[in-house]
ROPAVEX-779752 format. One line per field, with one value per atom (N, C-alpha, C): residue number from 1; atom name; x, y, z. Coordinates in Angstrom, 3 decimals. Layout:
N
nr <- [NUM | ...] $
atom <- [CA | ...] $
X <- [X | ...] $
Y <- [Y | ...] $
Z <- [Z | ...] $
# end
This chain:
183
nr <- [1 | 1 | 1 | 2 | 2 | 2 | 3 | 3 | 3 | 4 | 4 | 4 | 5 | 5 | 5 | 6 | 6 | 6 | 7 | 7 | 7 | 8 | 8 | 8 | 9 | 9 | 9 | 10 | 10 | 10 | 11 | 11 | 11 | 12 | 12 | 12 | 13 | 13 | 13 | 14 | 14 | 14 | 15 | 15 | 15 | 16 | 16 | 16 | 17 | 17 | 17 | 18 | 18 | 18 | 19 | 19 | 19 | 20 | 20 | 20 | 21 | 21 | 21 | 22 | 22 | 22 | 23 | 23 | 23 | 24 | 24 | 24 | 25 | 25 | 25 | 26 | 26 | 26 | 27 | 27 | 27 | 28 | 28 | 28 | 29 | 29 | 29 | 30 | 30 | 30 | 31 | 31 | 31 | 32 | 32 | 32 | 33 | 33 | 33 | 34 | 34 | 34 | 35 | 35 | 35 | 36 | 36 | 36 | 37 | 37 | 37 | 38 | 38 | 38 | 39 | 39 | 39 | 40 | 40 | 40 | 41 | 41 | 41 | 42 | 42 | 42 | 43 | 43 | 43 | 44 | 44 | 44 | 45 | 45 | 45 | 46 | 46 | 46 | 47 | 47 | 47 | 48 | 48 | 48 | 49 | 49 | 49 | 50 | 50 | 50 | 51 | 51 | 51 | 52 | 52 | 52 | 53 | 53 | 53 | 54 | 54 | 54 | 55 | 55 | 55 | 56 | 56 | 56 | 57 | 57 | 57 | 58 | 58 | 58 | 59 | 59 | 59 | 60 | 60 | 60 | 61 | 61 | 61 | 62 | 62 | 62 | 63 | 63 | 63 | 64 | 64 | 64 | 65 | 65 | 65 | 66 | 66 | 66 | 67 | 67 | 67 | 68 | 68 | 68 | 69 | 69 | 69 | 70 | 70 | 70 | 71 | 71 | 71 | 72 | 72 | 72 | 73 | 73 | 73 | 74 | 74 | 74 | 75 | 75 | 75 | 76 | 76 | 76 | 77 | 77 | 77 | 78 | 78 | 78 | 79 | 79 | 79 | 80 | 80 | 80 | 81 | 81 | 81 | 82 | 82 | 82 | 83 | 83 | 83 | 84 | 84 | 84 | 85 | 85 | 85 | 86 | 86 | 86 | 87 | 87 | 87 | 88 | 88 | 88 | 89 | 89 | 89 | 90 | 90 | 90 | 91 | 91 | 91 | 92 | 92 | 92 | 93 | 93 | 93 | 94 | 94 | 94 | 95 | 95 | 95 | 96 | 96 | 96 | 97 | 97 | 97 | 98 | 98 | 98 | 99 | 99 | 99 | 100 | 100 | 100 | 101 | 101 | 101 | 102 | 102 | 102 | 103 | 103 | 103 | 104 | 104 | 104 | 105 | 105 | 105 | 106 | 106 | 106 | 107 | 107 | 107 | 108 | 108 | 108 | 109 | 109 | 109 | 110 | 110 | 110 | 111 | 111 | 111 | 112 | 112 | 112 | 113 | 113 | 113 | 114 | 114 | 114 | 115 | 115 | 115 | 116 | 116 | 116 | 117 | 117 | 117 | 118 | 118 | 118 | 119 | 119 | 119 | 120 | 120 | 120 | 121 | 121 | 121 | 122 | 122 | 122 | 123 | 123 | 123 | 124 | 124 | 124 | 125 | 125 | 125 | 126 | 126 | 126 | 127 | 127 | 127 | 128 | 128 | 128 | 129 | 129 | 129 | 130 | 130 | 130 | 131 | 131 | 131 | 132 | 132 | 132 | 133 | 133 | 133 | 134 | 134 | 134 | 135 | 135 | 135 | 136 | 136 | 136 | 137 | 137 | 137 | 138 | 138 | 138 | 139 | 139 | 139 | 140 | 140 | 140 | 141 | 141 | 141 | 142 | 142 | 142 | 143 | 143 | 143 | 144 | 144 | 144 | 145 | 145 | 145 | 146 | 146 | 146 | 147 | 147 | 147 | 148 | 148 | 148 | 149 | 149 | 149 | 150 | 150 | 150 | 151 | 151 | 151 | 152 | 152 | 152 | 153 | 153 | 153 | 154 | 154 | 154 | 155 | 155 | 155 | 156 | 156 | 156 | 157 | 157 | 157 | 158 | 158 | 158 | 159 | 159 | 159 | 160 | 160 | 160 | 161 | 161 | 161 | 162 | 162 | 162 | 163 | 163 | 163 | 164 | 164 | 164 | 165 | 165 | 165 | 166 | 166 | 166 | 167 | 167 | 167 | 168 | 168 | 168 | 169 | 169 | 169 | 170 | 170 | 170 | 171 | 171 | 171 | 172 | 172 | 172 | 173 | 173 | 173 | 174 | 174 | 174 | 175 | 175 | 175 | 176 | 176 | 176 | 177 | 177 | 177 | 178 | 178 | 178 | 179 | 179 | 179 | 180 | 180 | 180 | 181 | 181 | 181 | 182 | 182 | 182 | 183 | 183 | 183] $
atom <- [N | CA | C | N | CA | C | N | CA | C | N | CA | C | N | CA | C | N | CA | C | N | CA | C | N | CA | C | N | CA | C | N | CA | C | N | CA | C | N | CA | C | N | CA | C | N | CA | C | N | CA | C | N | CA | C | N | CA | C | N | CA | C | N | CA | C | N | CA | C | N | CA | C | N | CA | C | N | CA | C | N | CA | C | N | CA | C | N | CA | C | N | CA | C | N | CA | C | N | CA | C | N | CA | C | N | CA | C | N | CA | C | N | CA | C | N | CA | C | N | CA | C | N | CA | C | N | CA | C | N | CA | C | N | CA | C | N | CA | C | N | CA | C | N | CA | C | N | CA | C | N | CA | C | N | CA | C | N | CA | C | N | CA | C | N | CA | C | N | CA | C | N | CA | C | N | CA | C | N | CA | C | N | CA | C | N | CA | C | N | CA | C | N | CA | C | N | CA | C | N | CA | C | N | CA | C | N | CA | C | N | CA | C | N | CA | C | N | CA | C | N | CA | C | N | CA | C | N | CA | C | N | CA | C | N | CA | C | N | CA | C | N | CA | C | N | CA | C | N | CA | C | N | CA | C | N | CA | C | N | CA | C | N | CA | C | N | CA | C | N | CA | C | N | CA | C | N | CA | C | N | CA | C | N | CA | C | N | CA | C | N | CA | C | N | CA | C | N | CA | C | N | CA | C | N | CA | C | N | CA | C | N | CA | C | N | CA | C | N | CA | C | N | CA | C | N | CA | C | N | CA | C | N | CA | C | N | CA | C | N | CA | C | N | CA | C | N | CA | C | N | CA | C | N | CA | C | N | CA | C | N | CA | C | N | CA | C | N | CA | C | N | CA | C | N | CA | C | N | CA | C | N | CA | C | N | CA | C | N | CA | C | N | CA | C | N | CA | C | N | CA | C | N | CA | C | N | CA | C | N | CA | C | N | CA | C | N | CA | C | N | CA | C | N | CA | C | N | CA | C | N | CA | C | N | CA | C | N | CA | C | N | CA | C | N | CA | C | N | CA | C | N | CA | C | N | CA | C | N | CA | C | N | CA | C | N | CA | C | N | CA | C | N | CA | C | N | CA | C | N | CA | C | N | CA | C | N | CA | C | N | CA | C | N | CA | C | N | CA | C | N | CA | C | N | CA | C | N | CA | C | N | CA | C | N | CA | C | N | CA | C | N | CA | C | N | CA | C | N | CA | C | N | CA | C | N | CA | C | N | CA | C | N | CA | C | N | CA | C | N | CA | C | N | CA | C | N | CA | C | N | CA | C | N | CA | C | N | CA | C | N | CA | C | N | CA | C | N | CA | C | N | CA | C | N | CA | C | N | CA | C | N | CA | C | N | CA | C | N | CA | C | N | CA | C | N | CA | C | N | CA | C | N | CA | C | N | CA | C | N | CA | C | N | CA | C | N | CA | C | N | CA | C | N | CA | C | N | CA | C] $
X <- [10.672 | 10.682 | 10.922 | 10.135 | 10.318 | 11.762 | 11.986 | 13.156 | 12.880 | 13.594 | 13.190 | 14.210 | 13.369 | 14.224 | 13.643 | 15.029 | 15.016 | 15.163 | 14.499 | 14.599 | 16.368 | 17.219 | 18.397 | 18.796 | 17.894 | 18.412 | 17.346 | 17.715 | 16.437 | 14.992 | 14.725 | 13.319 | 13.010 | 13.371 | 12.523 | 13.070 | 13.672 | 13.815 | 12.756 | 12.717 | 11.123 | 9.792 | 9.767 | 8.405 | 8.577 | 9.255 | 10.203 | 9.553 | 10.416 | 9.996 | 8.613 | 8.152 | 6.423 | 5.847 | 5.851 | 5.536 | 5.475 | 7.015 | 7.161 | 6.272 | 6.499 | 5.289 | 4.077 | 3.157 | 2.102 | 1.847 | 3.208 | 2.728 | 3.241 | 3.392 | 3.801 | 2.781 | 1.965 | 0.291 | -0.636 | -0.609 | -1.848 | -3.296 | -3.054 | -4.656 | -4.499 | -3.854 | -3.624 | -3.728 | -3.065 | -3.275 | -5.009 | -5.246 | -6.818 | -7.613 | -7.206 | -8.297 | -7.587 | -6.992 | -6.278 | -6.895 | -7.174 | -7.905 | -6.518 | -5.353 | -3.971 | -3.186 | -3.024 | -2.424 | -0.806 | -0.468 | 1.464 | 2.034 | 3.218 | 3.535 | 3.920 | 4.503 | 4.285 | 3.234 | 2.079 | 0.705 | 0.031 | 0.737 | 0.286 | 1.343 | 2.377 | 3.203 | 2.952 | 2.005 | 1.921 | 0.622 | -0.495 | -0.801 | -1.017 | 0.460 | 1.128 | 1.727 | 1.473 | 2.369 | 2.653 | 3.990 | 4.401 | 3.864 | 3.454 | 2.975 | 1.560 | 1.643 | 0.387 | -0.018 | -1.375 | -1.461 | -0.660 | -0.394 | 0.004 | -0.922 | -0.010 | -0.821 | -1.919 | -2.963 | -3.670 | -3.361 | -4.432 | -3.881 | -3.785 | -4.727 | -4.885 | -4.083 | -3.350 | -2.520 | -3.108 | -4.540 | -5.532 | -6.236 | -7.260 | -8.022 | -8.766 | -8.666 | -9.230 | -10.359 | -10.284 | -11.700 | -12.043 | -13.778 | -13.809 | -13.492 | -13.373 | -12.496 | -11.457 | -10.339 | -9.195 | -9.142 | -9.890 | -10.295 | -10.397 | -11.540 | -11.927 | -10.652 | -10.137 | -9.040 | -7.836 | -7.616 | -6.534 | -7.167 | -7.889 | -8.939 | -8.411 | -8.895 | -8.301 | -6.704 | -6.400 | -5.095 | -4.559 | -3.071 | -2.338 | -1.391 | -1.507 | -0.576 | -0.251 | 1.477 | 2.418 | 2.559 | 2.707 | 3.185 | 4.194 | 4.955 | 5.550 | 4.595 | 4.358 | 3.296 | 4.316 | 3.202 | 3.286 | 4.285 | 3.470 | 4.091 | 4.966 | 5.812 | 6.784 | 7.081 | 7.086 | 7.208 | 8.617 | 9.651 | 11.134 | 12.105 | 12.299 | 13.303 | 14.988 | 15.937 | 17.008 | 17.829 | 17.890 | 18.294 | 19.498 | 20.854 | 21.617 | 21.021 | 21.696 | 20.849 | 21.763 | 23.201 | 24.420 | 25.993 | 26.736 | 28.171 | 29.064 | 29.998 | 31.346 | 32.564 | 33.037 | 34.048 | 33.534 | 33.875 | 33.470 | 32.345 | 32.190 | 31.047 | 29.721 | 28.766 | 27.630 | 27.057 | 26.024 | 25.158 | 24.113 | 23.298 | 22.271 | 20.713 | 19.732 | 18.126 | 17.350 | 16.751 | 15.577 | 14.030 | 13.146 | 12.338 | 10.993 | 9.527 | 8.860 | 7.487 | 6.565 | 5.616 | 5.237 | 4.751 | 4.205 | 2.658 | 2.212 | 0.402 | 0.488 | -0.630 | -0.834 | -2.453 | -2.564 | -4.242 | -4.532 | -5.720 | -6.183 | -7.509 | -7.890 | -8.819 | -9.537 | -10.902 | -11.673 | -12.735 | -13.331 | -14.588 | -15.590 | -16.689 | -17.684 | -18.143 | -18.619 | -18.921 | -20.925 | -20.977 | -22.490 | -23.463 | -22.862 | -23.731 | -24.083 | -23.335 | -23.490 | -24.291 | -24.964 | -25.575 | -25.146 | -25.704 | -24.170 | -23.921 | -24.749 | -23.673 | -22.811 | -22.673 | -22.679 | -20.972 | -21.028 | -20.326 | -18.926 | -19.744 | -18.979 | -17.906 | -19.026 | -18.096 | -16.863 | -17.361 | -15.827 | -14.663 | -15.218 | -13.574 | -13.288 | -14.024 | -13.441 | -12.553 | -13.379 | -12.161 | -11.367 | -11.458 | -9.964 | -8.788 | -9.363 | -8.492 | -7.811 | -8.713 | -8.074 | -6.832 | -7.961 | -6.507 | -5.255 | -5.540 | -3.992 | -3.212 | -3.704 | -2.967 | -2.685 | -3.378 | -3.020 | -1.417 | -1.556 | -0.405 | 0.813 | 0.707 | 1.975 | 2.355 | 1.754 | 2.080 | 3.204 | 2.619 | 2.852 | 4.268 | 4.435 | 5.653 | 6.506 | 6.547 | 7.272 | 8.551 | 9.346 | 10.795 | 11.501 | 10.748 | 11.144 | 11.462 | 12.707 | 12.518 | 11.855 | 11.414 | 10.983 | 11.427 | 10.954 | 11.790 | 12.730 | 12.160 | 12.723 | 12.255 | 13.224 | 13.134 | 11.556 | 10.925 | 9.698 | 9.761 | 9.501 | 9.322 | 9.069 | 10.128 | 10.419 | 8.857 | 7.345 | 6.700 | 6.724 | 6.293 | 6.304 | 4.685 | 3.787 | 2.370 | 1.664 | 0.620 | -0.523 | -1.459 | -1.749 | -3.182 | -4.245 | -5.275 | -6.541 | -6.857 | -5.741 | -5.885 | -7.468 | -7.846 | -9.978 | -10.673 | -10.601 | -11.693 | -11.759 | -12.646 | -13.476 | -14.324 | -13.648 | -14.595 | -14.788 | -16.126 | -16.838 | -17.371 | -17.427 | -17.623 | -18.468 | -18.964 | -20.359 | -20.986 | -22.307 | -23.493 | -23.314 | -22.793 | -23.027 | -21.677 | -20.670 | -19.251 | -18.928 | -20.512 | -20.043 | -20.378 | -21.325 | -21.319 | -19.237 | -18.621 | -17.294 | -16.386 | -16.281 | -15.315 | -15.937 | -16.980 | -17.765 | -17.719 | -18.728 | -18.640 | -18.026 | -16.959 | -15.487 | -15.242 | -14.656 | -14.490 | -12.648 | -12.375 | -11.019 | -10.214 | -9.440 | -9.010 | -7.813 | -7.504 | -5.714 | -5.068 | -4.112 | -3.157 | -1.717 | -1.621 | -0.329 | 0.464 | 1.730 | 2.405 | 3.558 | 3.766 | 5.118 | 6.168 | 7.084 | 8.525 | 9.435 | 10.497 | 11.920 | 12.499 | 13.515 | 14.448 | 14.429 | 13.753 | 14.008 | 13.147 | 13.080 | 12.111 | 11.417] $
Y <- [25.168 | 23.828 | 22.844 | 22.021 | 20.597 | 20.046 | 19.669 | 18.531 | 17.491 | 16.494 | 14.899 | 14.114 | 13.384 | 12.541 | 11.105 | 10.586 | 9.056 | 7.951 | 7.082 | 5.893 | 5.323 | 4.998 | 4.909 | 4.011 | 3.621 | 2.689 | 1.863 | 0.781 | -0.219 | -0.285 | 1.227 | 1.770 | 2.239 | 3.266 | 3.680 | 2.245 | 1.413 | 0.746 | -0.072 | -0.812 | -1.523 | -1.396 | -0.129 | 0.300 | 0.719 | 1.033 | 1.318 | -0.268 | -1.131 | -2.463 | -2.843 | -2.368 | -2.742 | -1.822 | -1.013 | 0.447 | -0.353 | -1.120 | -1.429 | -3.241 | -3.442 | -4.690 | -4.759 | -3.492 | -2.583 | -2.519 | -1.582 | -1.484 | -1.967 | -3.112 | -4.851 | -5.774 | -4.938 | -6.113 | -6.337 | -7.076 | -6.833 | -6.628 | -7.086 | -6.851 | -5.415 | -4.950 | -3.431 | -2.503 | -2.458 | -1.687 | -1.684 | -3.066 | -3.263 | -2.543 | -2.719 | -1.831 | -0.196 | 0.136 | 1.649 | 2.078 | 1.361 | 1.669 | 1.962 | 1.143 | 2.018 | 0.617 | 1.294 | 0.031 | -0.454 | 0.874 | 1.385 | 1.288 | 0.436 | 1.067 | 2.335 | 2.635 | 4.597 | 5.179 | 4.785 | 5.617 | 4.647 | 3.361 | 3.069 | 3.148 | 3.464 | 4.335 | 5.749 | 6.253 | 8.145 | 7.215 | 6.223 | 6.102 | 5.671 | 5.301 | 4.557 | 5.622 | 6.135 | 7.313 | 6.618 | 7.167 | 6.874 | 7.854 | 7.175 | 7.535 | 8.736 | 9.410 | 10.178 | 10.326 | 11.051 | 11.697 | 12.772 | 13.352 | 14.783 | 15.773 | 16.868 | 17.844 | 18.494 | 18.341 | 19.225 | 20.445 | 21.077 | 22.282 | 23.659 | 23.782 | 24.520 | 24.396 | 23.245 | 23.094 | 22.769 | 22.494 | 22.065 | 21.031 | 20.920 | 19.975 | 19.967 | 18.342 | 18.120 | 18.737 | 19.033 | 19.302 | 18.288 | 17.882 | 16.476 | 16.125 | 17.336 | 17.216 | 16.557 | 17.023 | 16.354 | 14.796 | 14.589 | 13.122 | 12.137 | 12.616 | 12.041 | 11.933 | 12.826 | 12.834 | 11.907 | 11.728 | 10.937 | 9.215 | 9.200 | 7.741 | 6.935 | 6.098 | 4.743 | 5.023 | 5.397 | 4.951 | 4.129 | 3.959 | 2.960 | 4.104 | 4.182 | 4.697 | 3.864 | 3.497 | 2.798 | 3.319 | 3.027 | 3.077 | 2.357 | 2.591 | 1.524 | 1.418 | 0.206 | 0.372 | 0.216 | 1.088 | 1.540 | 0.779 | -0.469 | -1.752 | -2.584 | -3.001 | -4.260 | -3.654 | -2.032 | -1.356 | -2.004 | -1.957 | -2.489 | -3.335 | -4.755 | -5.153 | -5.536 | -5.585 | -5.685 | -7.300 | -7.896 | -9.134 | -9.933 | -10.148 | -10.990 | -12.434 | -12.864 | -14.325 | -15.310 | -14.710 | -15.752 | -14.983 | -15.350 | -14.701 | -15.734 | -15.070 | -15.841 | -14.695 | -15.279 | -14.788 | -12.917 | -12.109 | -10.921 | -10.320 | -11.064 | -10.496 | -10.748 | -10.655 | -10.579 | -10.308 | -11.648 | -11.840 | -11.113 | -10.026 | -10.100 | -10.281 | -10.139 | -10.553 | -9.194 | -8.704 | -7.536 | -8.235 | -6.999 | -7.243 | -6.303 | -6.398 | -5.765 | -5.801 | -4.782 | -5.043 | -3.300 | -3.636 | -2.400 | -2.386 | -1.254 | -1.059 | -0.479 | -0.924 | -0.612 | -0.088 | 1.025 | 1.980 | 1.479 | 0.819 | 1.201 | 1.897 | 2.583 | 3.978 | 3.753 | 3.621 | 3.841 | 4.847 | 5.514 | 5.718 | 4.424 | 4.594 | 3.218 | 3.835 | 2.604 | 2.409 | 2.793 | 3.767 | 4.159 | 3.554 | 3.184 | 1.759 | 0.632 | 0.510 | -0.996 | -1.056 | -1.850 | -2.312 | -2.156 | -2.074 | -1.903 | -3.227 | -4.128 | -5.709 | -5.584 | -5.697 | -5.467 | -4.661 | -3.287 | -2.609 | -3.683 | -3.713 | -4.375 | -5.584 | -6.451 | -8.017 | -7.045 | -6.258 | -5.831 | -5.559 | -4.473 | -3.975 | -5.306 | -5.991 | -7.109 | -8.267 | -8.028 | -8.991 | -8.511 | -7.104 | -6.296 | -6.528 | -6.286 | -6.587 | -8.104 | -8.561 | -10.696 | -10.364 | -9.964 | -9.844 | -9.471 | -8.331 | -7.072 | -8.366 | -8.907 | -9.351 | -11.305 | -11.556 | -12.508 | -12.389 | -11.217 | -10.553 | -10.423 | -10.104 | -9.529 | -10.679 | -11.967 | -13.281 | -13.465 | -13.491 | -14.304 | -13.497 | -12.059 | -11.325 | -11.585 | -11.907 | -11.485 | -12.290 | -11.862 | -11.547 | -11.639 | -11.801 | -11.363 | -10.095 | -10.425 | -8.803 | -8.425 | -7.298 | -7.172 | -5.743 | -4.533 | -3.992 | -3.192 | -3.238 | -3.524 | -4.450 | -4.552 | -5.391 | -5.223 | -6.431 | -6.702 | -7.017 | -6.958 | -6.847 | -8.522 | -8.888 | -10.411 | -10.075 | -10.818 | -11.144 | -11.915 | -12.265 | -13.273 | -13.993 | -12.470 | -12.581 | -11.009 | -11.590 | -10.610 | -10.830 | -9.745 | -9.776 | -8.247 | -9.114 | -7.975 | -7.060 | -6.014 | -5.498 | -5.072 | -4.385 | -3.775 | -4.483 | -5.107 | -5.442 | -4.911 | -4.721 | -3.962 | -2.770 | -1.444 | -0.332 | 0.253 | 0.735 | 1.844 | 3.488 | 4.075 | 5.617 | 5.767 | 6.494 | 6.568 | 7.224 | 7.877 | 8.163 | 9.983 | 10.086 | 11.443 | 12.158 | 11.292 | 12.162 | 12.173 | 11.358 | 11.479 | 12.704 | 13.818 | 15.192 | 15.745 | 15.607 | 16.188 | 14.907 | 13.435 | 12.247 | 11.884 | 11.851 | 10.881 | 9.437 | 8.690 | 7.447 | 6.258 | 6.083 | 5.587 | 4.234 | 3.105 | 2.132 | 2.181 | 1.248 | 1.634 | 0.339 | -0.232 | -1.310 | -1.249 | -2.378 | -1.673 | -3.037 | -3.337 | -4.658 | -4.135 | -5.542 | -5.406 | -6.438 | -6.287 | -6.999 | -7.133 | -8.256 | -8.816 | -9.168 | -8.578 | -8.829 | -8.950 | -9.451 | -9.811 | -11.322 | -11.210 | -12.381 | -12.546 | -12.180 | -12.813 | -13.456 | -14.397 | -15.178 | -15.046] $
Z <- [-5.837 | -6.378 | -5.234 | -5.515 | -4.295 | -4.051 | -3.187 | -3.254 | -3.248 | -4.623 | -4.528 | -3.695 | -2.725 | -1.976 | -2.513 | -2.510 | -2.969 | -1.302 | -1.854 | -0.944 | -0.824 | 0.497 | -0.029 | 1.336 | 1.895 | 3.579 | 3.696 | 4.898 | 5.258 | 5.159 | 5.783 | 6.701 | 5.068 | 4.008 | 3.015 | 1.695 | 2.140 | 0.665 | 0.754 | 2.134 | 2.501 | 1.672 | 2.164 | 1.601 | 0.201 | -0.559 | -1.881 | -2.438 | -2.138 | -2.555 | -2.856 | -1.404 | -1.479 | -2.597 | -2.701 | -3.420 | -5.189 | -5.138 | -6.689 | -6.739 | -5.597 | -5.960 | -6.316 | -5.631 | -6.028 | -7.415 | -7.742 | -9.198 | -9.985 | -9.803 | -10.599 | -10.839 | -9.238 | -9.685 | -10.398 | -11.499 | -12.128 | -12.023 | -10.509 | -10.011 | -9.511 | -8.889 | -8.590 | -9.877 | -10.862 | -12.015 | -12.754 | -12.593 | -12.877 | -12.147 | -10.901 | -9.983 | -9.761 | -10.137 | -10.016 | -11.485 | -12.830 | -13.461 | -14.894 | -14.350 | -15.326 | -15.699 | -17.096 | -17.384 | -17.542 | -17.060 | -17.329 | -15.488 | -15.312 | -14.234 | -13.531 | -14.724 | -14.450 | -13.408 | -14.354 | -14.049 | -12.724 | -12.713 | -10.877 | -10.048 | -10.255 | -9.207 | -8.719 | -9.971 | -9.563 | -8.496 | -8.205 | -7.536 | -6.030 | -5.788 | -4.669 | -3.815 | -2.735 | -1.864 | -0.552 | -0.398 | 0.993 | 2.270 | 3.618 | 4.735 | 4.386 | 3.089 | 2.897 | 1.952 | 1.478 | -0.117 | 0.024 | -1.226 | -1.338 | -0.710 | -0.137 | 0.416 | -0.190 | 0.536 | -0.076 | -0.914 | -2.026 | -2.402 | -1.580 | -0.556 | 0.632 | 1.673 | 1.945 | 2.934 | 4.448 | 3.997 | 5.037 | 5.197 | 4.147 | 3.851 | 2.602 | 1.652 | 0.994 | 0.315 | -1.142 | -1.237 | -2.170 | -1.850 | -2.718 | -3.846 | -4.918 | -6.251 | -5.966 | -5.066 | -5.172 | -4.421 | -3.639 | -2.801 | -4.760 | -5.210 | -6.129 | -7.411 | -7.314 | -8.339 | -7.937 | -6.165 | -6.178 | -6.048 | -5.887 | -5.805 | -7.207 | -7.413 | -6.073 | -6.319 | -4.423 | -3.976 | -3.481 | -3.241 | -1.648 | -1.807 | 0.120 | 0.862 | 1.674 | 1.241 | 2.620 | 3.930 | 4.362 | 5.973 | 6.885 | 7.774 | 8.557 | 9.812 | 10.133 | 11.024 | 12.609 | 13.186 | 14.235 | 15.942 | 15.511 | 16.345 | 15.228 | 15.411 | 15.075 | 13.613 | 13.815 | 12.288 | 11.704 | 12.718 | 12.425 | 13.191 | 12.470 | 13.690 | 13.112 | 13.846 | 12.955 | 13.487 | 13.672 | 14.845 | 14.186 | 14.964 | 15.022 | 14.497 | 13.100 | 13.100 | 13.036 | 13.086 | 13.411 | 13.494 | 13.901 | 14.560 | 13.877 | 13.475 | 12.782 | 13.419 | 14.708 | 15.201 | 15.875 | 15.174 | 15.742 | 14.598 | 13.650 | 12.903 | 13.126 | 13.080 | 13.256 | 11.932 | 11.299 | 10.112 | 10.823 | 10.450 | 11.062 | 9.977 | 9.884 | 9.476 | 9.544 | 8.905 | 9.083 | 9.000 | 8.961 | 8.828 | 9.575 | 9.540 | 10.062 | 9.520 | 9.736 | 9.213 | 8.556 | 7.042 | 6.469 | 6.392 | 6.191 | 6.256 | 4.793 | 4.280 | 2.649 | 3.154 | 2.911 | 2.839 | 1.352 | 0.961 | -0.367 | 0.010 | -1.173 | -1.271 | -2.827 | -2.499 | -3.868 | -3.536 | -4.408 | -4.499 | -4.934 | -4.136 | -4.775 | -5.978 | -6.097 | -7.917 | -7.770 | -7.904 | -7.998 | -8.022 | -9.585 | -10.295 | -10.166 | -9.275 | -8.256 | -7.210 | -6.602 | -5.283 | -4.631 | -3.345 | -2.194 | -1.842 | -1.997 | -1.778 | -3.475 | -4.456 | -5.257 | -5.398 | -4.729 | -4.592 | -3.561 | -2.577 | -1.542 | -2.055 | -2.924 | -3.566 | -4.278 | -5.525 | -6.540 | -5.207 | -4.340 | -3.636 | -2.910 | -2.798 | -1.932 | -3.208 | -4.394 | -5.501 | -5.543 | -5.397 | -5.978 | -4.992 | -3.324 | -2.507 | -2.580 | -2.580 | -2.663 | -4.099 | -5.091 | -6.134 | -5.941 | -5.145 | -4.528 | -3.896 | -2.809 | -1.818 | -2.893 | -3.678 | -4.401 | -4.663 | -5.798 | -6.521 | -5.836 | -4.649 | -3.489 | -3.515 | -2.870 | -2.701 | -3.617 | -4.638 | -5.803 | -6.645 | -6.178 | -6.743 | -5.512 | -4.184 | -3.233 | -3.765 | -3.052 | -2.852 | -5.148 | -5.855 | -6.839 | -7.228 | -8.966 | -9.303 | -11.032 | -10.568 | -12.012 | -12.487 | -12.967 | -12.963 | -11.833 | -10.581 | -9.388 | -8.490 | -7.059 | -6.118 | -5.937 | -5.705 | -4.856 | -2.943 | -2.616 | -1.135 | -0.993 | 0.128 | 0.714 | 1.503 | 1.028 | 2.085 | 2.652 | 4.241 | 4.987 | 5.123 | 5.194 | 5.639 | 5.207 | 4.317 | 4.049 | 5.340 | 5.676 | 6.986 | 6.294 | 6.288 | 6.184 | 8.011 | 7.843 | 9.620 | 9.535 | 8.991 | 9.945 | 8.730 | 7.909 | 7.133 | 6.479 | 5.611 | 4.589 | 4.692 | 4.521 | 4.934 | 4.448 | 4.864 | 3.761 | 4.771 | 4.216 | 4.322 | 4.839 | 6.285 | 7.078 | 6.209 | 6.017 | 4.755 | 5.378 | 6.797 | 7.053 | 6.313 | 5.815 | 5.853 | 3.873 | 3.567 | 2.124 | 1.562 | 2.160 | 1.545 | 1.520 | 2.460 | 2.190 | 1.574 | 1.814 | 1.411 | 0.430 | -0.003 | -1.155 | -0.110 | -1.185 | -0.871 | -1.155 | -0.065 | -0.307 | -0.040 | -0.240 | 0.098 | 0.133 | 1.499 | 2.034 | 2.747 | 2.685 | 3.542 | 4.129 | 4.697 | 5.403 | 5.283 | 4.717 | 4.767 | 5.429 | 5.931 | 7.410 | 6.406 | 6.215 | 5.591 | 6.190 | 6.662 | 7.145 | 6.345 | 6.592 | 5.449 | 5.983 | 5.894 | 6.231 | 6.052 | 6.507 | 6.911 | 7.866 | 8.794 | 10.494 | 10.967 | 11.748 | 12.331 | 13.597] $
# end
């Protein structure tokens, strides 16, 4: 049996936060296809999907079964900062903050054009990052994540035509989200 580890410090409540802003969004649940936060939290994973069932690699059943996802991340550069933001005698107030990466993951929509295809993931994304805006630093049934700044990091991407025999044909984006109290 697994062990469940809970979020319980700075570095996992962060993304914890973001995780529950996710599935607070109404544009996120629309485009995850769910209408319970439950069922868009089982779609939200931290730093990965679940392991494969092989312990290797994907097989496109399961690509397709976990679609459409977000996987958090702490990103790489300016993942965490902690900074003094004022002193009262020997104490020290200090400010956090940093930046998280949100992966979203669809399969394209068949049925669609590929401009066609392209506009929906691109409403869905504007919606996602609408929503974050618009929940940040609130709570609902938990904390939402203090944003500072949504950034679209690579754009809008889609699946080369040679890699859709093993990925399908995927549409994927990456948001950099700045959060904290520090300046």
């Amino acid at each position: 049996m697994a062990l469940t580890i809970y979020p319980k410090n700075t570095l996992s409540l962060a993304q914890e936060a973001l995780r529950n802003s996710l599935a607070d969004a109404d544009a996120f649940r629309d485009w995850a296809g769910v209408t319970s936060r439950a069922a868009a939290l089982a779609r939200i994973h931290h730093e990965a999907l679940p392991d494969p069932s092989d312990g290797e690699a994907y097989t496109l059943a399961e690509l397709r079964n976990h679609r459409p996802y977000a996987v958090i991340a702490t990103a790489e550069q300016q993942g965490f900062t902690r900074r003094a933001i004022s002193t009262s005698g020997q104490n020290h107030d200090f400010g956090e903050g940093g930046v998280l990466r949100v992966i979203l993951a669809q399969t394209v929509d068949s049925t669609l054009s590929y401009s066609q295809a392209e506009l929906s993931f691109r409403n869905a994304v504007g919606g996602i990052i609408d929503d974050l805006c618009g929940l940040s630093g609130t709570t609902g049934a938990d904390v939402h994540l203090a944003i500072r700044e949504v950034r679209l990091a690579l754009g809008i991407g889609r699946s080369h035509p040679k890699h859709a025999p093993k990925q399908d044909d995927e549409h994927n984006a990456m948001l950099e989200v700045t959060w904290g109290t520090h300046a």
